[in-house]
N, C-alpha and C positions, 0 to 999 in steps of 0.2 A: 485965177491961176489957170494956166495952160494946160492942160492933160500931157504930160509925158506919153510916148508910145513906146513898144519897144514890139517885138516878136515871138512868141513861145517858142520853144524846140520842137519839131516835129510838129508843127503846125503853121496855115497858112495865111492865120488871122493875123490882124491888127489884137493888140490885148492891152489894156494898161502897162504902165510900165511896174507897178506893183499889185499884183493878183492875191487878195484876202479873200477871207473866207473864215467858217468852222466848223467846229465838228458837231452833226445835226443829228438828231432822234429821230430815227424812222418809223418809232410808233405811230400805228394806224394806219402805216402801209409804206414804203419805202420812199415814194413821191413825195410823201410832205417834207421831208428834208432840205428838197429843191425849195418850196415855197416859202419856209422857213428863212432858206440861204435868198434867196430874192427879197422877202420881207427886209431883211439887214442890209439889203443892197452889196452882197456881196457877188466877187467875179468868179469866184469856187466854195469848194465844199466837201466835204471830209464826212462819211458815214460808213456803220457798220453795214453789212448784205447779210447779216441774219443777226438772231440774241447773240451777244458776246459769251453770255455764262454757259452756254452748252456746245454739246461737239456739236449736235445736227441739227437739223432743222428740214422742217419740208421744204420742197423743189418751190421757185420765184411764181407765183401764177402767172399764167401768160397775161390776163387783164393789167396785175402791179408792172412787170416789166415794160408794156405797151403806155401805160402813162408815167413813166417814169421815162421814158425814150423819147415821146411828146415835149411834153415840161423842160426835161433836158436840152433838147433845140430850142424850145421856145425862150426859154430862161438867159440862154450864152452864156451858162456857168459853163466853165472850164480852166484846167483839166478837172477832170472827176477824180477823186482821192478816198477810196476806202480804203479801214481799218482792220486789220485780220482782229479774231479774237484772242483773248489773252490767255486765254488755255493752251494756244497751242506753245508747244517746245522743242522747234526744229534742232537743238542741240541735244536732248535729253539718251542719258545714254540705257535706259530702258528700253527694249525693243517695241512692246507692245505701246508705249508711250510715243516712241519717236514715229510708228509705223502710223497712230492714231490722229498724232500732227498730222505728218503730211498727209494724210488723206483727208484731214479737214482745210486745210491751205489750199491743197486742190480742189478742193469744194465751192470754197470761196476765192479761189481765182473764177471758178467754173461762172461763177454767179456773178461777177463783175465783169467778162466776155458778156453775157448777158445784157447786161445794163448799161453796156459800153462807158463804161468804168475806165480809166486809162492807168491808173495807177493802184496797187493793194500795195501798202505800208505793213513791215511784220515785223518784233522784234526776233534779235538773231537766234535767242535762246540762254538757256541758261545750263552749263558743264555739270552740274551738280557736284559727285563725287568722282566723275572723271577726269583722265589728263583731257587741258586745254586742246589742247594739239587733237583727240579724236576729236572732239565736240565741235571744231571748227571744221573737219573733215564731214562731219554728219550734217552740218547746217549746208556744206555746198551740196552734199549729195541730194539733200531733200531739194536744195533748189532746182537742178539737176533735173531727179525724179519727176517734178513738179514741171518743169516745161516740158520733158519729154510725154507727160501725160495729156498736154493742152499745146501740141504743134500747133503752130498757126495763129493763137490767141492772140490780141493785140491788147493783152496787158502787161503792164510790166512790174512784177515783184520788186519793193524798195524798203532795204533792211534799216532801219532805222538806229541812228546812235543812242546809247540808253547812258544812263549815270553811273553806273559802275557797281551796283550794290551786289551783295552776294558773287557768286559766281557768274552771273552773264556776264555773256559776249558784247560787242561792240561799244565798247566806252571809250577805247582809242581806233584811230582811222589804220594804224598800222593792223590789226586785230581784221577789220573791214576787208582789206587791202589781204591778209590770207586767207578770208574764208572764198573770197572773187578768185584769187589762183587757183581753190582747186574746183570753181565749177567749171562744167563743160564748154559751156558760152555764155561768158561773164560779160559782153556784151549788152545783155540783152537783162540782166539784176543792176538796178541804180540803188542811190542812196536817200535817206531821209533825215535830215538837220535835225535835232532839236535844241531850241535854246536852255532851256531847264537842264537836259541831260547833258549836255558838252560842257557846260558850265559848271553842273553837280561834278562833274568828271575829272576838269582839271581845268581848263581851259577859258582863261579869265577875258567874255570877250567886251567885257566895259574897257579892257583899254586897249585904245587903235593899234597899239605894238604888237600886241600878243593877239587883239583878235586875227591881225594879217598872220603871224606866224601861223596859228591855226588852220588859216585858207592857206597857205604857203606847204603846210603838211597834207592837208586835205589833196592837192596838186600833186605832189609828190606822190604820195602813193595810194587812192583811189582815183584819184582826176577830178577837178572841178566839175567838166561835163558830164560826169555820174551823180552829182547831183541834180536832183527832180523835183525835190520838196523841202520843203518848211514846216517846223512846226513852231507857231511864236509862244511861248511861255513864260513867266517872270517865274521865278525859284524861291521855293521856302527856304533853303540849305543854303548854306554859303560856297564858295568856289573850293573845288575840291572835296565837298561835304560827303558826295555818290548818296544825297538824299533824292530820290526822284517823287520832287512833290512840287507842284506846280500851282505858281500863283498868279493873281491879276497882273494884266500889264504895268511896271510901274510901282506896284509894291511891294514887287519881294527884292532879293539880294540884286537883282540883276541892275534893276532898277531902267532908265532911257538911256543911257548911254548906250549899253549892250545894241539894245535895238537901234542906235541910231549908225551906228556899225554894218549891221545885217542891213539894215533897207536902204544904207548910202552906199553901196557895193553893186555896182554895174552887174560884175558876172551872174548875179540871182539875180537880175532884171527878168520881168515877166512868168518866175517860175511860183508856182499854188504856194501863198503862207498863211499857216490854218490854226486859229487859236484852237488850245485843248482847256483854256482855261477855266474855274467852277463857274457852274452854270447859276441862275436865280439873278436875283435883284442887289442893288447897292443902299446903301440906307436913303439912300431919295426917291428909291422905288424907283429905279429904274435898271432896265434889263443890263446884265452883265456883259454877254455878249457886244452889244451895242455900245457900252459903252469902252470895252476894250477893242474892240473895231475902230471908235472913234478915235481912239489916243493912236495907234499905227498909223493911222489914214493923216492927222497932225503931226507925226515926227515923220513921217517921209517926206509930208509934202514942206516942211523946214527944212531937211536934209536939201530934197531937190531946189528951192530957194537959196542956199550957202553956193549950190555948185554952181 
C-alpha cells in the first residue's frame, strides 16, 4: 500500500496522512515517553509534564528538557500533545480552587514552552453548585489569564469534549462555542475530540448520518479548523450513557464503525490521534497499546482502500 500524504496545520512537513500515537509514562524522566512512542512506531504522543495527582512539582531540569528536545527532533514525533492534570478546575466557583487551577495550568503551559510541546489538552471544568452561565465565564477567563501570563508562548491550550457526567462543561460543542466567546483571543484556544466522551454525550458516531451531523455542528459553531486533536477511545457506556470510561479499540459500545467514520474524514487528515486506552497486556500477552495501534493503523488503511 501507498502512504497517503497529507500536511499538518501550522507546519511545513510532509506527515502521514493519519498521525497515531499514545498517551506515555514519563517515569524515569520525561524523555522515555518519546522512546516509548518510537518503540510503537508511532507519529505522535501524548504525556503528562509533571505527576498528574499533585498541584506542583519542581522546575523541568535543564539535563531532562535538553534530551527530551534531542530525541524529539531526532524521533519526528509530532505534534507533541500534553495532558494538563486532573486536578485542576478552570470552572470551579471557589476562589482559592479556581486561582489554584490556573496557576497550575500556567505552570504546565510553562513546562510545555519548554519542551516544545505544541499542544496542552485540559478539560473545561466542572460548575459544581454554580450557574452554568458563570462557570463558563470563569473557564474563559482562566484561559484569558493563562495566555496573558505566557505572551509569546507557542503553545496552544485545547479544551477537550468530556461525556457529560455531573456538572462539567463541554459535553456539547454549543457549550465549547460559549466559553471561546468570552475569551479574549479565542484564536489562539482549539479544541480536543474525544471518541468515548462525544459518544458517552450523545452523539452517535457509528452511523455515517449523525456522525456528519455532528461535524456539521462541530462547523457551525466552534469551526472544524479549531480542531487540533484526537483522542481514539472505544466506550464502556452506551451512547448517551455520559459514562466516561474508556475501552479498547473495538470492544466497547463504539465498536469500528465509529472509527471508520473519524479516520475516513478528510478534514482530521494529518492532525495527532492519541489512544488513552488501558494500558498492560491482552490474554496472548501482548502489549495493549500495540495492539490498539495496530487495529487504527488496519481500519484506516481499509477506509483509504474503499476511497
Amino acid at each position: 500500500m501507498s502512504m497517503v500524504k497529507d500536511t499538518l496545520p501550522n507546519s511545513g512537513n510532509k506527515r502521514p496522512l493519519r498521525c497515531f500515537g499514545a498517551h506515555m509514562s514519563i517515569a524515569g524522566g520525561v524523555h522515555n515517553a518519546l522512546r516509548d512512542a518510537q518503540r510503537l512506531c508511532c507519529q505522535t504522543v501524548q504525556v503528562f509534564v509533571k505527576n498528574q495527582r499533585q498541584w506542583t512539582a519542581p522546575p523541568l531540569a535543564p539535563d531532562d528538557v535538553a534530551q527530551w528536545r534531542t530525541l524529539a527532533e531526532r524521533s519526528g514525533l509530532a505534534p507533541l500533545v500534553a495532558h494538563a492534570t486532573y486536578l485542576i478546575n478552570l470552572a470551579s466557583p471557589d476562589r482559592t480552587l479556581w486561582r489554584k487551577s490556573v496557576d497550575a495550568f500556567v505552570d504546565e503551559l510553562r513546562r510545555c514552552a519548554q519542551l516544545g510541546i505544541d499542544y496542552l489538552v485540559v478539560h473545561p471544568g466542572a460548575a459544581m453548585d454554580a450557574p452554568r452561565i458563570d462557570a463558563v465565564r470563569r473557564v474563559a477567563r482562566a484561559l484569558t489569564d493563562a495566555r496573558e501570563q505566557l505572551a509569546g508562548a507557542a503553545v496552544m491550550p485545547l479544551l477537550e469534549t468530556t461525556a457529560g457526567q455531573g456538572t462539567t462543561l463541554g459535553s456539547t460543542f454549543e457549550e465549547l462555542a460559549e466559553i471561546l466567546e468570552h475569551v479574549d483571543d479565542p484564536e489562539q484556544v482549539g479544541i480536543c475530540m474525544d471518541t468515548c466522551h462525544v459518544f458517552a454525550a450523545g452523539y452517535d458516531i457509528r452511523d455515517a448520518g449523525q456522525y456528519a451531523a455532528m461535524v456539521e455542528s462541530i462547523d457551525r459553531t466552534v469551526g472544524v479548523s479549531r480542531v487540533r486533536c484526537w483522542h481514539l477511545n472505544d466506550s464502556k457506556g452506551a451512547c448517551g450513557s455520559r459514562l466516561d470510561r474508556h475501552e479498547h479499540i473495538g470492544h466497547g459500545q463504539i465498536g469500528t464503525a465509529g472509527f471508520r467514520n473519524v479516520l475516513g474524514d478528510p478534514r482530521f487528515a494529518g492532525l495527532p490521534m492519541i489512544l488513552e486506552t488501558p494500558k498492560g497486556e491482552n490474554a496472548n500477552g501482548r502489549e495493549w497499546d500495540r495492539v490498539n495501534l495496530q487495529r487504527l493503523r488496519t481500519i484506516a488503511t481499509r477506509v483509504q482502500r474503499q476511497d
